[in-house]
C-alpha positions as CSV (number, residue, x, y, z in Angstrom):
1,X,49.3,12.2,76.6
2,X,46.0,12.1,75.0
3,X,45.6,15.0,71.7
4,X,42.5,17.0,72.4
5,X,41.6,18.8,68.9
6,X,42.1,22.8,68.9
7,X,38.4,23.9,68.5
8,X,39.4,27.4,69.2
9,X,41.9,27.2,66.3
10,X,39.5,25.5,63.5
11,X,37.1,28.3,65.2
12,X,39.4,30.5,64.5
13,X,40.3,29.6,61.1
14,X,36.3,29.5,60.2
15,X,36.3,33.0,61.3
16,X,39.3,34.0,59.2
17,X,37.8,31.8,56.1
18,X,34.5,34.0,57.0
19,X,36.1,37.2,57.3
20,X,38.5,36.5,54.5
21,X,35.3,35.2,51.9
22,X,33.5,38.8,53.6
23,X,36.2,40.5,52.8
24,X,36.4,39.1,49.3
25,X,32.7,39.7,49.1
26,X,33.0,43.7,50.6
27,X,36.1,43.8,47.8
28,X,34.3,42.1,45.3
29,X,31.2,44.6,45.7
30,X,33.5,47.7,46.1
31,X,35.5,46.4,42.9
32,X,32.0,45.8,41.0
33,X,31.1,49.6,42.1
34,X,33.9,51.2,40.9
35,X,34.0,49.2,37.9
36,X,30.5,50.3,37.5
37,X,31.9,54.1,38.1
38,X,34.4,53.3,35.9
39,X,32.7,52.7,33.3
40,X,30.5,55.5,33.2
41,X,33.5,58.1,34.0
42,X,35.1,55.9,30.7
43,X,32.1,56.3,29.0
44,X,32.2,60.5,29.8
45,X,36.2,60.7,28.7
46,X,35.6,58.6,25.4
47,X,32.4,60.8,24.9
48,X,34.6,63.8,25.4
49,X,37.3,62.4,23.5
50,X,35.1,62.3,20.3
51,X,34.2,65.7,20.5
52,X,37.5,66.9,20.7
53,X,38.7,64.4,17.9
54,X,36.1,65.4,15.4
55,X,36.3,69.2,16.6
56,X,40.6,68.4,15.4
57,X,38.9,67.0,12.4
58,X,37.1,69.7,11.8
59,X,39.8,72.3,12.1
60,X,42.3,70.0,10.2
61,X,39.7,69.7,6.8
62,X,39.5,73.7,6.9
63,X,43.6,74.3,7.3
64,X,43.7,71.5,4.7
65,X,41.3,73.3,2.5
66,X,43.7,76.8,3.4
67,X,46.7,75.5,2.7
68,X,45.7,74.0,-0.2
69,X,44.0,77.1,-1.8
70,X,47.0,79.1,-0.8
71,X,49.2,76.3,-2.6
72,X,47.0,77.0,-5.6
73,X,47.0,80.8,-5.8
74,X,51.1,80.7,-5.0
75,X,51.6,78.1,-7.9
76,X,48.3,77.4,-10.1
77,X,49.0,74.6,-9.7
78,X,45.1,72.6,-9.9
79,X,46.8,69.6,-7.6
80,X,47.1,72.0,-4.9
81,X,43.3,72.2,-4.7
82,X,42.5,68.4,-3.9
83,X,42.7,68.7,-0.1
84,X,40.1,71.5,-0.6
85,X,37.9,70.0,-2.8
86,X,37.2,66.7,-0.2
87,X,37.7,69.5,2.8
88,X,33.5,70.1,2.7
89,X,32.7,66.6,3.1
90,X,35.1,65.6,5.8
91,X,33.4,68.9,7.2
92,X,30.3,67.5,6.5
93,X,31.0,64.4,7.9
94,X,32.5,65.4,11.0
95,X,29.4,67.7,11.5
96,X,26.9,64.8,12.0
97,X,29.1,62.8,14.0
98,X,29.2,65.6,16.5
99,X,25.2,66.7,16.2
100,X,25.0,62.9,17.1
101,X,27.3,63.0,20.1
102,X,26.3,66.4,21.6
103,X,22.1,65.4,21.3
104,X,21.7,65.5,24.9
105,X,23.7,68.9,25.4
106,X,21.1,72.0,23.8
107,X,24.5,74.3,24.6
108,X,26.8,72.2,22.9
109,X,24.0,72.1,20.0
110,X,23.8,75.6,20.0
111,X,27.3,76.3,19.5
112,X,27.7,73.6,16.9
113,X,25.5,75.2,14.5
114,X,26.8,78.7,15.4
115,X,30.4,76.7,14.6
116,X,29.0,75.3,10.9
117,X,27.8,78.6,10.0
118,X,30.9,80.4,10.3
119,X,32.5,77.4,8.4
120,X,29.9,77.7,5.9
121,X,31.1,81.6,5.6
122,X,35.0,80.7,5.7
123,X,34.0,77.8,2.5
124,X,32.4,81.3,0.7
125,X,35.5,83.4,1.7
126,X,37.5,80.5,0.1
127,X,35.7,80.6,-3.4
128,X,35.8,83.9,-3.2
129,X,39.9,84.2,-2.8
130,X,40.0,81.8,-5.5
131,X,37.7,84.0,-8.2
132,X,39.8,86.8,-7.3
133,X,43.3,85.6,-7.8
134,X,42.1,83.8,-11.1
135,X,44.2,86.0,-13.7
136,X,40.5,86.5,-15.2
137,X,38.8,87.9,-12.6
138,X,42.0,88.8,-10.6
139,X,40.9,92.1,-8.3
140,X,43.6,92.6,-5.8
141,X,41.8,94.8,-3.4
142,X,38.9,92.3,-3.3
143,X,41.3,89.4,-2.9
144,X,43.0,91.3,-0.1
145,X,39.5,91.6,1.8
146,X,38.7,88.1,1.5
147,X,41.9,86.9,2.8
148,X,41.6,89.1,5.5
149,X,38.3,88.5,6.6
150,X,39.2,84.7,6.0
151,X,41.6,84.9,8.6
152,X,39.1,86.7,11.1
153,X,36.4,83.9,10.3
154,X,39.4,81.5,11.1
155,X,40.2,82.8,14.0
156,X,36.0,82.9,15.0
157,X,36.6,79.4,14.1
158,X,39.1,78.6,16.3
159,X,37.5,80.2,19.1
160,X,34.5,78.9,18.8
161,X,36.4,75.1,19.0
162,X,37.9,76.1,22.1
163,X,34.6,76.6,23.8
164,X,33.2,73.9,23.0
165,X,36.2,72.1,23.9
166,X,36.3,74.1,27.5
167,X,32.8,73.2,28.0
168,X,33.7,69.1,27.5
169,X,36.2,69.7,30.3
170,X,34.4,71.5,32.6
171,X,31.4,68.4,32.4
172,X,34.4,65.8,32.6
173,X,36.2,67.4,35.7
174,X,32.7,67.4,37.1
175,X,32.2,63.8,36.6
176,X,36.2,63.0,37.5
177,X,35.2,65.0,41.1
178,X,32.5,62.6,41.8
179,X,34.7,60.0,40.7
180,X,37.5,60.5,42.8
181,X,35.3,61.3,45.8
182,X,33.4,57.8,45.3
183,X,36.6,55.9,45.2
184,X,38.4,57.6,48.8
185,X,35.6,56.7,50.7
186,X,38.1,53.0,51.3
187,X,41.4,52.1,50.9
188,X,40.4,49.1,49.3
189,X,39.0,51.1,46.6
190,X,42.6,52.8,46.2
191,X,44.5,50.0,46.0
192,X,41.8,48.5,43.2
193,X,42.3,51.7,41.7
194,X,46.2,51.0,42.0
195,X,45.6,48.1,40.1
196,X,43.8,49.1,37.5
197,X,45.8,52.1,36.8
198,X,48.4,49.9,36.7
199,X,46.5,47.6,34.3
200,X,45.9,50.8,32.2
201,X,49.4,51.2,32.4
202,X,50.7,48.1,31.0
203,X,47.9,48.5,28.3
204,X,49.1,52.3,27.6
205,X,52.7,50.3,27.6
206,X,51.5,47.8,25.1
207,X,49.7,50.9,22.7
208,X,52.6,52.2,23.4
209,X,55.0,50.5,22.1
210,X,52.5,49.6,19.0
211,X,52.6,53.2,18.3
212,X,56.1,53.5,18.4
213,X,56.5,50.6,15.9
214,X,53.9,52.5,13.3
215,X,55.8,56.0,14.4
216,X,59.1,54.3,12.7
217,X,57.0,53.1,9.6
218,X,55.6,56.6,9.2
219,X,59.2,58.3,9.4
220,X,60.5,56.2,6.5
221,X,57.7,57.2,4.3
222,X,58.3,60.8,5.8
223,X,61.6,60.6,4.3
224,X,60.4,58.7,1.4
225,X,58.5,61.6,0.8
226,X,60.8,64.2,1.8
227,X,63.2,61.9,-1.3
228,X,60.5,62.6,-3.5
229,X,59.6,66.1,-3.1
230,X,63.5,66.8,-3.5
231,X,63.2,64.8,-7.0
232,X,60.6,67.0,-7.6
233,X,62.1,70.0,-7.4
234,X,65.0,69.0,-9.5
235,X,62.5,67.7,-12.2
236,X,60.5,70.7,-12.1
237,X,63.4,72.9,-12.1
238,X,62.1,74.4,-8.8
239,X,62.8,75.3,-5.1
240,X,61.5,76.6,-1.9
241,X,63.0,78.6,0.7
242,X,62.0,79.5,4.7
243,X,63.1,83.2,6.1
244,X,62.7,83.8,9.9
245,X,62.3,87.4,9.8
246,X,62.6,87.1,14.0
247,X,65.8,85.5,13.6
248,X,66.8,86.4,10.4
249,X,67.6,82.7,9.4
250,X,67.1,81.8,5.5
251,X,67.2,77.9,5.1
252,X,67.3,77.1,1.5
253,X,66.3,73.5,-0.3
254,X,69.2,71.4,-1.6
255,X,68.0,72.6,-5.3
256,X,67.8,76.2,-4.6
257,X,71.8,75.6,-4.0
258,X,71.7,73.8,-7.6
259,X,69.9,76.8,-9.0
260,X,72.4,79.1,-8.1
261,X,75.2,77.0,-9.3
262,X,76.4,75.3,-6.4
263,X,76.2,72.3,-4.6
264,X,73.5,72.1,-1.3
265,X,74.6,73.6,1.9
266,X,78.0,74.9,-0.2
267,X,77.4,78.4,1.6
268,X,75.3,79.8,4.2
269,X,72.0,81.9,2.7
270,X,71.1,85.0,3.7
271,X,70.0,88.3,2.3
272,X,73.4,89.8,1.6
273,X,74.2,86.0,-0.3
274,X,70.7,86.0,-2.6
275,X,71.3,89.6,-4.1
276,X,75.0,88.9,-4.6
277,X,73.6,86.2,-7.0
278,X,71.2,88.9,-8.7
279,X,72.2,90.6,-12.2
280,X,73.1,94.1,-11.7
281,X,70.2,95.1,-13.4
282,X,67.6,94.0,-11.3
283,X,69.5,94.5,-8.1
284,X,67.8,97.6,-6.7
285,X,64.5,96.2,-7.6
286,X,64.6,93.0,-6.0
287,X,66.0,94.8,-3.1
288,X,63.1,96.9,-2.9
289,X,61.0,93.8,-3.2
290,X,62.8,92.1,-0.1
291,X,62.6,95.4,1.7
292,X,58.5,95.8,1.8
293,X,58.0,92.1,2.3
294,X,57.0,92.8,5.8
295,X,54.6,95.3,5.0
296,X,52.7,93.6,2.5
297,X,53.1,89.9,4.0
298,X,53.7,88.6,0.9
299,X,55.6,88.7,-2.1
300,X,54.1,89.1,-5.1
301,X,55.7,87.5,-8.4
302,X,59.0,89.0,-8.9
303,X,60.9,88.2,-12.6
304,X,64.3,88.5,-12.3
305,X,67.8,87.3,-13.5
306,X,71.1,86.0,-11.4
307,X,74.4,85.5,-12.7
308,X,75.6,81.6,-11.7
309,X,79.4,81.8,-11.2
310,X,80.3,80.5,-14.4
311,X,78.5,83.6,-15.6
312,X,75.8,82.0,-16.9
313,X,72.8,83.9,-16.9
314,X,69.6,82.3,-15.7
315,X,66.2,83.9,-15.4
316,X,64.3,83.6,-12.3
317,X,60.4,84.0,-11.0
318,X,59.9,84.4,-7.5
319,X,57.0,84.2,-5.2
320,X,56.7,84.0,-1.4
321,X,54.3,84.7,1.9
322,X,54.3,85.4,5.3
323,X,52.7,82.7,7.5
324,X,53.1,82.7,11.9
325,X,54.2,79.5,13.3
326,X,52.6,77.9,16.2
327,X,55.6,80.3,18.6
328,X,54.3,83.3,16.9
329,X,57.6,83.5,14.8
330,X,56.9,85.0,11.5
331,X,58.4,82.9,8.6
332,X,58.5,84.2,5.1
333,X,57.7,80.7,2.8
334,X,59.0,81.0,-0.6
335,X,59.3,79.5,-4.3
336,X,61.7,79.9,-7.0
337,X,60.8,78.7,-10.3
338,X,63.9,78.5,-13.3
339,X,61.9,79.9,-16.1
340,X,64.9,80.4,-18.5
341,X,63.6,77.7,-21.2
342,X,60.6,79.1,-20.9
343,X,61.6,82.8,-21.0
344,X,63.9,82.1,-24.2
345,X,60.8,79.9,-25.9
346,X,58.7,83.6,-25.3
347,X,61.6,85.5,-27.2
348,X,61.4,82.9,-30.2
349,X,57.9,83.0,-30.0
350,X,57.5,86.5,-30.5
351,X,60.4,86.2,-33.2
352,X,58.0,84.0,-35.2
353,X,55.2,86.5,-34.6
354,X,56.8,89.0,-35.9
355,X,57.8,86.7,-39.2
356,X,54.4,85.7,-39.2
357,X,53.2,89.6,-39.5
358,X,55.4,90.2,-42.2
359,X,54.3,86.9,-44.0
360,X,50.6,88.2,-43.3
361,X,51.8,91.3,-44.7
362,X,53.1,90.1,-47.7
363,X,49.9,87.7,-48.4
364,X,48.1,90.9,-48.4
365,X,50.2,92.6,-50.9
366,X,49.9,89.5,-53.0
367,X,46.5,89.5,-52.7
368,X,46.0,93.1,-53.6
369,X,48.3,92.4,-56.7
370,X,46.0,89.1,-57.8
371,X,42.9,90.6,-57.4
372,X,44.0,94.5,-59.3
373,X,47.1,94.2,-60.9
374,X,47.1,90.7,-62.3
375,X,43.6,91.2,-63.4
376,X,43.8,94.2,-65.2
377,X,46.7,93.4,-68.0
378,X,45.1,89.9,-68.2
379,X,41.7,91.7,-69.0
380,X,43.6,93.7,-71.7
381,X,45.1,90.2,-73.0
382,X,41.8,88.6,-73.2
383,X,40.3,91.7,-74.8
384,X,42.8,92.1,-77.8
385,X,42.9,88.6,-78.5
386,X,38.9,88.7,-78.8
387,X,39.2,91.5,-81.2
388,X,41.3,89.5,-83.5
389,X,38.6,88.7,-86.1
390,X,37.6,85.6,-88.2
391,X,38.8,87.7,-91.2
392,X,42.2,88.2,-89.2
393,X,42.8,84.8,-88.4
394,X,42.0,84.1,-92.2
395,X,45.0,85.5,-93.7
396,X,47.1,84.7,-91.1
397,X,49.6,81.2,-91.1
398,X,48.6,78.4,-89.4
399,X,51.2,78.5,-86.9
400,X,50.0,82.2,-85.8
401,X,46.5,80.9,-85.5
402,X,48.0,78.2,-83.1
403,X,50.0,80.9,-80.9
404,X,46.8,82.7,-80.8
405,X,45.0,79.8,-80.0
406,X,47.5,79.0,-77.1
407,X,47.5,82.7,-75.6
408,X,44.0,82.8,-75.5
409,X,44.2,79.2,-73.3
410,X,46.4,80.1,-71.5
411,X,44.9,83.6,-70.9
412,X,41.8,81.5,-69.8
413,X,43.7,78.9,-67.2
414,X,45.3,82.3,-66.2
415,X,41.8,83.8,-65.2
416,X,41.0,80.3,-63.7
417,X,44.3,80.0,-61.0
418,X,43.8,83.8,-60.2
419,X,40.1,83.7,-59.2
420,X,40.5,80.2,-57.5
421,X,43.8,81.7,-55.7
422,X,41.6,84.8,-54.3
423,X,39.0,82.1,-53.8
424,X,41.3,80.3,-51.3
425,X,42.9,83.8,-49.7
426,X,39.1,84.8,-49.1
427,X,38.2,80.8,-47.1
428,X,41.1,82.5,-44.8
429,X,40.4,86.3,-44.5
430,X,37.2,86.7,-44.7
431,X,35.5,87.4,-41.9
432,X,33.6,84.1,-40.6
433,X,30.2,84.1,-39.5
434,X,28.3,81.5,-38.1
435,X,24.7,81.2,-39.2
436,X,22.1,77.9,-38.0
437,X,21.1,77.3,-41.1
438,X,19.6,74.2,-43.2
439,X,22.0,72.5,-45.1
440,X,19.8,71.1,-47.8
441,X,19.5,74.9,-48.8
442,X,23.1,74.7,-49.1
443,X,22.9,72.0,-51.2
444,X,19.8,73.0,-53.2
445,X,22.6,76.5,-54.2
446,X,25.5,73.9,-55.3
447,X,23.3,72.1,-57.6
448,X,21.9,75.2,-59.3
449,X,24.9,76.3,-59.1
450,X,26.4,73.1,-61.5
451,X,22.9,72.8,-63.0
452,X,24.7,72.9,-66.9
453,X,27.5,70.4,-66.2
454,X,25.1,68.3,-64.2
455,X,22.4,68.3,-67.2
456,X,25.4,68.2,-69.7
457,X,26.6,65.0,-67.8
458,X,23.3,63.6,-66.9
459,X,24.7,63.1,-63.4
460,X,22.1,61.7,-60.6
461,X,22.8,63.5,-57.5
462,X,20.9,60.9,-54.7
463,X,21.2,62.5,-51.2
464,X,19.1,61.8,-47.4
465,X,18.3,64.5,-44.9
466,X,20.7,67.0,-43.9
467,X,21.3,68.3,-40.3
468,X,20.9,72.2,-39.1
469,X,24.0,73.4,-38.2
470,X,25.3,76.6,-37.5
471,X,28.1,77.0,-40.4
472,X,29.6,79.5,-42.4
473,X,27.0,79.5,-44.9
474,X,28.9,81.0,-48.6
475,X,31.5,78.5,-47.2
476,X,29.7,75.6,-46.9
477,X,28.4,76.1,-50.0
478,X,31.3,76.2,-51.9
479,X,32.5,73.4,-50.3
480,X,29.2,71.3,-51.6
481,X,30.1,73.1,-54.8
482,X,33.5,71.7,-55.0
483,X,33.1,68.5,-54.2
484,X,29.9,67.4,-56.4
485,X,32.1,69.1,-58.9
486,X,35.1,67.5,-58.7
487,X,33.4,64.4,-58.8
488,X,31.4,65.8,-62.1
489,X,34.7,66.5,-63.7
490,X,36.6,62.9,-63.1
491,X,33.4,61.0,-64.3
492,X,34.6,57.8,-66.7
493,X,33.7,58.4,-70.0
494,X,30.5,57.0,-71.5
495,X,28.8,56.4,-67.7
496,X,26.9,58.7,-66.6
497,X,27.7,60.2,-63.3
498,X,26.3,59.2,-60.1
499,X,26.8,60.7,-56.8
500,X,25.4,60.0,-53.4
501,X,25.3,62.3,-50.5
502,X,24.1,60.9,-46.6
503,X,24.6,62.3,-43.6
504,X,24.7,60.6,-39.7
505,X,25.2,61.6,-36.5
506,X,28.9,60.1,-34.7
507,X,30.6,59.9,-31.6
508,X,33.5,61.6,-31.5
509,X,35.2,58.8,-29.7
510,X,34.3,56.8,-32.5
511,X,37.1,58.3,-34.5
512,X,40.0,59.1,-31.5
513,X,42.9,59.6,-34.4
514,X,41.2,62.1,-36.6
515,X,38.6,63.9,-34.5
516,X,38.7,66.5,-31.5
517,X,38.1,64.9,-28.1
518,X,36.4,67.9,-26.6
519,X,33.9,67.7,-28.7
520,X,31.1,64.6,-28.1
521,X,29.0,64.6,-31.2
522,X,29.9,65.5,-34.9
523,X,27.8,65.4,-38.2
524,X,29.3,63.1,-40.5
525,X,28.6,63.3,-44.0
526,X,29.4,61.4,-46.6
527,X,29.9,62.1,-50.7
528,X,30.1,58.8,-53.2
529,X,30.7,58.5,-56.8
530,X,31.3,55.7,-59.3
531,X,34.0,58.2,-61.1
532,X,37.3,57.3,-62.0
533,X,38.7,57.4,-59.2
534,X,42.3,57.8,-58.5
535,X,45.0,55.9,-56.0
536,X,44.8,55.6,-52.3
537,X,48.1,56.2,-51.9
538,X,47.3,60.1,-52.6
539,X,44.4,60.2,-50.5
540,X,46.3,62.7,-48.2
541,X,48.6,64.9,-50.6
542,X,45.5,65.4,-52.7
543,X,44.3,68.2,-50.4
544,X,47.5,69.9,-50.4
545,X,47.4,73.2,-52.3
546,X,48.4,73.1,-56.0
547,X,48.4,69.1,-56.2
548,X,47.4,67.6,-59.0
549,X,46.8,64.1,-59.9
550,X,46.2,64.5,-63.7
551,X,47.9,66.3,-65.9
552,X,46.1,70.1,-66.9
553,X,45.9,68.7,-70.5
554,X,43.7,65.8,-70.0
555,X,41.1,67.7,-67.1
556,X,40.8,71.6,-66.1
557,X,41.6,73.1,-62.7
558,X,44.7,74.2,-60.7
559,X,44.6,71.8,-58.1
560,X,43.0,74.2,-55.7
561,X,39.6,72.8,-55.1
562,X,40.1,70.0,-52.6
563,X,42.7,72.4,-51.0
564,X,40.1,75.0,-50.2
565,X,37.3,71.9,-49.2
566,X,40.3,71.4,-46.4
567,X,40.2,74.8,-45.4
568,X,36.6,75.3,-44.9
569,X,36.7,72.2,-43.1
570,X,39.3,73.3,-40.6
571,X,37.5,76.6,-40.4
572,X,34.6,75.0,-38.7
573,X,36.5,72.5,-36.8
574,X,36.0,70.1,-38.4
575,X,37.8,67.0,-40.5
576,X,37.6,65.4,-44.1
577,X,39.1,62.4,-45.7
578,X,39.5,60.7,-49.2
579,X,39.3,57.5,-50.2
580,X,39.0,55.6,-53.6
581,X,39.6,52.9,-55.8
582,X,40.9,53.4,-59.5
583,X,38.1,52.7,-61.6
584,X,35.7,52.3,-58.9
585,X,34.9,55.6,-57.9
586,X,36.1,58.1,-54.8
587,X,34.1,59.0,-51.3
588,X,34.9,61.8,-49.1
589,X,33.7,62.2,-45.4
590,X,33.2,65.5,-44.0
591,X,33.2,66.2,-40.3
592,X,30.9,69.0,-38.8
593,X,30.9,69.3,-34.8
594,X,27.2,69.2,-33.9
């Protein structure tokens, strides 16, 4: 039998080969459509997407920037006010992404500036809650205000989100209509869509299960932090507490349990448990408190004691507000602070103060009794003793004439110590002054002031410009007048005296261990002699009231100059040092904040 080839088959298979490649074609085409549509109705959801995303961003920088003020105002506590110190430029930020993505919108324009400048009022509203709850400025009716109209302007806020947000969804169903009405005009097209859905869904699987792995990571730094904030309590002597005032539920930290004595979760809190806790004396107060939390919606700082059960009294400061959860539940937030150390430190304090009153006291009863009744019989010592005549002393022994000799040095160092002493009580009693003044004039006083023992000594006082400051001016002076003198008096014998005086302006970071930080710039200036000098090792103890390096025999004084140089110093904030070299001659450096 002779095989005639099946023309109608290969026919046949051409036409299925045709109609499979149109096919392909038609699909290909209907595929490259909808991807086409796809991409734009992609393009519309990211758009939308962004919007809502930075609108979130928005709303999250102001809550930030709430709760972190209300942080603040509950604990002063400056760290509380980082999230709303960067709050205005994430605002900022988020602003000009959205101008940029709503450009070809003029409502969604509209609203978005209508959206900053109630942001813009609810920033003000925050400055304005913090000025007021400063303990300064602290005016609770104003504070009150603000917080309230904060909470209207957040609420503005909010609403004014949600339209734009409704708007985005009303253009993206729109565009999802025409969408979906493109893609049933073939079931081809549906099962593409199938497809890709299903594509999308094995992507969402894969995002999916990359989120999931970063979800676990983030829940073991959420209880790495949850660790720390615990640690924190206990190192701060702290806790916090949560009152559902719907339900009635108190849950307390683990070291609000440790502050009362026990161990967490020992007992279950609520109203009746906290007061049993409170002394007996503050009971019906703090009762009171609880009572009228609901009607205030806070609850101001409470001071109050409780009674641990090993009767051990601990003193308490309490502080709490109402905030609505995302149910509508109203829950009552609160922190307990131990202030006990601090409480007892207040009582020692004031013990101190009151021993510092009765020393102040009793410095100005000496005072009184150096400058009058000291004074006076001295006077009277000095005056007899002058009366004793030339013809007296004549017929009197040798060892009288000595004793009168002695009284009337002593009598003198006597008049010396007491006027130097009031000298010293004046640098801190006196009222204090400040005066810009020149202090070359200052200067130009000491000298003429030491004019005969410089002229006696032939001393050569050498000194540069010095600065205008605004000083103490009798102070200064007698500081100038102290120190050119003391190095006048402990000049070597047989070399005339010279002394050297220059001033320069210093960072105070120059000198971290003896000057203060705050202040940048200080006047140092600088006095040099080729005196005798004395031994480093006293450079410190030589300001020290009463010190005295020589014995009163060999030089004069009462060891109250350099002591009263270190109190004008300190008066104006300022510093001085000694140095020296036996034999060589001393320097001291005085400190003046410019």
């Amino acid at each position: 039998m002779k095989w005639i080839p099946n023309f109608n088959s290969s026919n046949s298979l051409r036409v299925i080969f045709v109609i499979a490649v149109f096919i392909l074609l038609f699909l290909s085409s209907i595929a490259y459509k909808h991807n086409q549509d796809l991409n734009e109705s992609s393009k519309v959801v990211m758009h939308t997407y962004e919007i809502n995303i930075q609108l979130e961003r928005l709303m999250s920088a102001i809550k930030d920037a709430e709760t972190g003020q209300r942080g603040y105002i509950i604990t002063r506590n400056a760290r509380f006010l980082t999230p709303y110190i960067y709050s205005r430029d994430k605002v900022n930020t988020s602003f000009i992404t959205l101008k940029k993505l709503t450009a070809d919108n003029p409502q969604q324009q509209e609203n978005l500036q209508k959206l900053f400048k109630l942001i813009t009022q609810r920033f003000v509203s925050f400055e304005n809650c913090l000025k007021y709850s400063d303990p300064k400025t602290y005016d609770k009716r104003k504070l009150d205000n603000h917080m309230f109209g904060g909470r209207i302007l957040m609420e503005n806020i909010r609403f004014k989100v949600d339209e734009m947000n409704d708007i985005e969804k009303t253009f993206l169903k729109t565009r999802l209509k025409i969408y979906d009405s493109e893609i049933s005009l073939s079931p081809l097209f549906s099962i593409s869509l199938f497809l890709v859905a299903l594509c999308f869904i094995l992507l969402a699987y894969r995002q999916i299960s990359r989120d999931f792995e970063r979800l676990k990571i983030f829940n073991k730094r959420l209880l790495i932090s949850s660790g720390l904030i615990a640690e924190s309590e206990s190192i701060g002597n702290f806790s916090t507490w949560q009152w559902d005032l719907d339900s009635d539920k108190i849950d307390y930290s683990d070291n609000q349990y440790r502050l009362l004595g026990h161990e967490p979760n020992s007992f279950v809190p609520n109203k009746a448990t906290l007061l049993k806790f409170v002394h007996p004396d503050d009971k019906e107060t703090f009762a009171n408190y609880m009572d009228g939390i609901v009607e205030r919606k806070q609850l101001p700082f409470v001071y109050y004691k409780i009674v641990r059960p090993n009767h051990e009294v601990r003193y308490f400061k309490t502080t709490a507000k109402i905030v609505t959860d995302q149910q509508g539940s109203k829950i009552l937030l609160g922190i307990n602070f131990d202030i006990t150390d601090e409480h007892l430190l207040n009582i020692e304090l004031q013990e101190r103060n009151k021993e510092l009153e009765k020393s102040n006291k009793e410095l100005a009863s000496f005072n009184h009794v150096a400058s009058h009744d000291l004074q006076e019989p001295l006077r009277k010592i000095q005056t007899f003793i002058s009366r004793v005549s030339d013809a007296d002393k004549a017929v009197m022994s040798d060892s009288a004439k000595n004793y009168i000799s002695k009284i009337e040095s002593s009598a003198k160092r006597m008049r010396v110590l007491i006027d130097d002493l009031l000298l010293f009580s004046r640098t801190n009693t006196t009222k204090k002054e400040f005066i810009k003044i020149n202090l070359n004039e200052l200067l130009d006083n000491a000298e003429s002031e030491l004019a005969e023992v410089i002229e006696e000594k032939k001393a050569v006082i050498k000194t540069n410009k010095l600065p205008k400051l605004s000083v103490i001016p009798y102070q200064i002076e007698q500081l100038f007048i102290n120190l050119i003198g003391n190095s006048l008096k402990y000049s070597q014998p047989g070399i005339e005296p010279e002394i050297s005086i220059t001033s320069e302006k210093v960072n105070s970071a120059d000198y971290p261990e003896v000057l203060e930080q705050s202040v940048k710039k200080f006047h140092k200036i600088t006095f040099t002699d080729n005196g005798m000098g004395f031994d480093p090792q006293f450079k410190e103890t030589i300001f020290i009231l009463f010190q005295r390096l020589h014995s009163k025999t060999d030089y004069p004084g009462t060891g109250i100059g350099l002591a009263i140089c270190k109190k004008i110093v300190e008066n104006h904030k300022g510093h001085i040092l000694a140095d020296s070299t036996l034999g060589k001659g001393s320097e001291f450096t005085v400190f003046l904040p410019d």
